[in-house]
C-alpha positions in Angstrom: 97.6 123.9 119.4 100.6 121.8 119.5 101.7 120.3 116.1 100.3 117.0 115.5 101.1 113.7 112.2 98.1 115.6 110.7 99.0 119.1 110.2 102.3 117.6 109.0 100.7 115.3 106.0 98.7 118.6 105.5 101.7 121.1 104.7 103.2 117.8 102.9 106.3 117.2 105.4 105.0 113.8 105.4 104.8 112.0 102.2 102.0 110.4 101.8 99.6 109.5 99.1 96.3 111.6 99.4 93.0 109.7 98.1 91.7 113.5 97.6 92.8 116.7 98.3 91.8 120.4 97.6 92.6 123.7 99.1 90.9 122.9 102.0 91.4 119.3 102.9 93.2 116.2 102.3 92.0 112.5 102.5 94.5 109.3 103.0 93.7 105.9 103.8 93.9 105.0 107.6 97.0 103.5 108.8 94.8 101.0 110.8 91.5 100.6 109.0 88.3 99.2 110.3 86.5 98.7 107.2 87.6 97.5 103.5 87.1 101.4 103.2 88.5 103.7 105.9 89.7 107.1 105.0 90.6 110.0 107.2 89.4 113.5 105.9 91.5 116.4 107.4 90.8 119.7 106.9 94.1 122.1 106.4 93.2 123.9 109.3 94.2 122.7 112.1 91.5 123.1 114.4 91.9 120.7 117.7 88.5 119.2 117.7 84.9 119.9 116.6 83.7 121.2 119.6 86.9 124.2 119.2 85.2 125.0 115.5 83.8 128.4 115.7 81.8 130.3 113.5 84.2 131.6 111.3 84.6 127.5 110.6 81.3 127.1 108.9 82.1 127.1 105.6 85.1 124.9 106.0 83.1 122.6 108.1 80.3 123.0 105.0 83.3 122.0 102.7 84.0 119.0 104.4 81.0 117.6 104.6 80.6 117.8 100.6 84.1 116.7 100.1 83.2 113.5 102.1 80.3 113.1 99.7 82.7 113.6 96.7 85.4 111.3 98.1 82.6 108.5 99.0 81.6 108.6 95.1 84.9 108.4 93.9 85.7 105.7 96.0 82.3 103.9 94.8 80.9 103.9 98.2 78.2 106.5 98.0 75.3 104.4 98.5 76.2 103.0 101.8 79.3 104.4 104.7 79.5 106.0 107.9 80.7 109.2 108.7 83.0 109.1 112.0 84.7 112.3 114.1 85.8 111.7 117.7 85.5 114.5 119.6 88.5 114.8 122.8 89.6 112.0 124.2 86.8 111.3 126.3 85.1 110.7 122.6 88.2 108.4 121.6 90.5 111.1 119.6 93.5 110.6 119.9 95.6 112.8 117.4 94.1 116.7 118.4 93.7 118.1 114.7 89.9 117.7 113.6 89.4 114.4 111.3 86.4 112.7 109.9 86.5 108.7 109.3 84.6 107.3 106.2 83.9 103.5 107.3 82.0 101.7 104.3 82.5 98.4 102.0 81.3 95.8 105.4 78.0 96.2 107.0 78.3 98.9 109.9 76.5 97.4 113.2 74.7 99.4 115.6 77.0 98.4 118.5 80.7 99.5 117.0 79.8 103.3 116.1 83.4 104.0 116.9 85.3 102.0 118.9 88.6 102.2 118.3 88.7 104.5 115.0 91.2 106.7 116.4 
C-alpha cells in the first residue's frame, strides 16, 4: 500500500485537529463536507479498502463501528446520520486507506447516498 493524507494525519505528520481519537482510530472533520456534520473516521491501520479487510480485521472493524456510535453522541447526532465508506474507485474512493463518512444535521435523501463524499 502506497502512503496516502490518511496514514499521515494518523501517525500525526499532519497536524490536524482530531474530533476523536483512540488507539485505533482517529476522526476529523472533512475538508469538503456534505452535511452540517461530516466527519471522516480512519482507522490507524492502514488498510486500502473494505473489501482488502481480512479476518484478522474484525475486531478493529468491530471498533470502528462503536467508535462511530461514540463520536455520533458526542457530536449530538445520535438520533439521526448516515454511515458512508466508498469501496475502490469504482465505489467513488478516492484516497486508498479505509474511511467511514458520518453525514448527519440535514435530511439525507434516498437519491445522494454518496455521491461525491470522497
Amino acid at each position: 500500500m502506497e502512503d496516502t493524507i490518511f496514514g499521515k494525519i494518523t501517525r500525526g505528520e499532519i497536524p490536524v485537529e482530531f474530533v476523536y481519537e483512540d488507539e485505533h482510530c482517529v476522526a476529523i472533520n472533512d475538508i469538503n463536507p456534505q452535511a452540517p456534520v461530516h466527519v471522516l473516521v480512519i482507522p490507524r491501520k492502514p488498510i486500502v479498502k473494505l473489501a482488502d479487510a481480512q479476518a484478522d480485521d474484525l475486531a478493529l472493524l468491530g471498533h470502528l463501528m462503536l467508535a462511530v456510535g461514540n463520536i455520533a453522541r458526542q457530536l449530538g447526532v445520535s438520533d439521526g446520520f448516515r454511515l458512508v465508506v466508498n469501496n475502490g474507485e469504482g465505489g467513488g474512493q478516492t484516497v486508498f486507506h479505509l474511511h467511514l463518512h458520518i453525514l448527519a444535521g440535514r435530511p439525507m435523501t434516498e437519491g445522494e447516498l454518496s455521491q461525491g463524499l470522497d
